[in-house]
C-alpha positions in Angstrom: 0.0 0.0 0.0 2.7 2.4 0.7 4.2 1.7 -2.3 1.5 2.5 -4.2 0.7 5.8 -2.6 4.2 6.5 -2.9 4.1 6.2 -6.5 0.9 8.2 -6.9 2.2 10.7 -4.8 5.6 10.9 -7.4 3.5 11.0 -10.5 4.3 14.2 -12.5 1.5 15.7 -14.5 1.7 18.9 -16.8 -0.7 22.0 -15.6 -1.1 24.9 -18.2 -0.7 27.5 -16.0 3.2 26.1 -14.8 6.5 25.4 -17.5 6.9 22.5 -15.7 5.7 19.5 -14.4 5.0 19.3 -11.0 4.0 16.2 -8.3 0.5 14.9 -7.2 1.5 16.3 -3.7 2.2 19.2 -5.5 -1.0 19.4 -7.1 -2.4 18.2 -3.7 -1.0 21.5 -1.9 -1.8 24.2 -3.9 -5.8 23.0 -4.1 -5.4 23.1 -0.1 -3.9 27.0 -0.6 -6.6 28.0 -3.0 -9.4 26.6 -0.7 -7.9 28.1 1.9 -7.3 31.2 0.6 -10.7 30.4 -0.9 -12.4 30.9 3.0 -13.1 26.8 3.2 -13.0 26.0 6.9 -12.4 22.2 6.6 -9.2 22.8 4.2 -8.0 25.3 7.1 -8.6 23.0 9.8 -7.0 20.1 8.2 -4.0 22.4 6.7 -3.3 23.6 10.3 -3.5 20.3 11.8 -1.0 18.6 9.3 1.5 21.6 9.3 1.2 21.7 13.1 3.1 18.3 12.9 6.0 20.0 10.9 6.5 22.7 13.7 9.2 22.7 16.1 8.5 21.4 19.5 8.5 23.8 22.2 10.6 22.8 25.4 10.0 23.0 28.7 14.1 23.1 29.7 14.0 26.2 28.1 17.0 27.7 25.9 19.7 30.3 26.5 19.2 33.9 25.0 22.9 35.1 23.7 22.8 39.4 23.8 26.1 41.9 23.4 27.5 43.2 26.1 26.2 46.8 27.3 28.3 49.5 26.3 27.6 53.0 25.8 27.2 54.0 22.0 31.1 55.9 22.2 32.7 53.0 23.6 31.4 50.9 21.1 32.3 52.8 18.0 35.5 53.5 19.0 35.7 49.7 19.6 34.5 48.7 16.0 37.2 51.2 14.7 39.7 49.6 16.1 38.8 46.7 15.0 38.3 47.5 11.7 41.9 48.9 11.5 42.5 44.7 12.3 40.2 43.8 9.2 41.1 43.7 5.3 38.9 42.8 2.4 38.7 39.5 2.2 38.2 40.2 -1.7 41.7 41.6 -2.2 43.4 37.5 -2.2 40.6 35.9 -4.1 41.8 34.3 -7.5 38.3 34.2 -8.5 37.7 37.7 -8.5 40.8 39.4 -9.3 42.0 37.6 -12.4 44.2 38.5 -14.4 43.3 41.0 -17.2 45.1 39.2 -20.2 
């Protein structure tokens, strides 16, 4: 059985309206968008259900929240020029895009 959805669910088919082919599943999305966007209840019901399953997990541990150090706006700047004295371009050594003019 799963083979057979699977193979369903591959099948290309040509719409009009697209330059290419595109997948059953495909074809199975974008009717739930335009009923959706269409106001149908049951395709936004069942839409929210099945992409809830694709959404990340919330955690109860928790996570960390990373933020800059406070500085006052002068200390900063004159930190970022210093270390911009530090930086190059990291274009200037790139064969790519300095080659040789022949």
């Amino acid at each position: 059985m799963k083979t057979i959805v699977r193979n369903l669910a591959r099948q290309m088919h040509h719409v009009p309206q697209f330059e290419y082919q595109i997948t059953t599943v495909d074809l199975l999305l974008l009717q739930l968008r335009n009923l959706r966007l269409k106001g149908d209840i049951r395709a936004l019901k069942f839409s929210d259900l099945y992409f809830a399953k694709f959404q990340p997990l919330e955690s109860e541990a928790g996570g960390l929240l990373v933020v800059p150090e406070t500085m006052p706006a002068e200390a900063f700047h004159d930190r970022e020029m210093k270390l911009n004295q530090l930086r190059t371009d990291p274009t200037l050594n790139d064969p790519f895009l300095n080659r040789p003019v022949d």
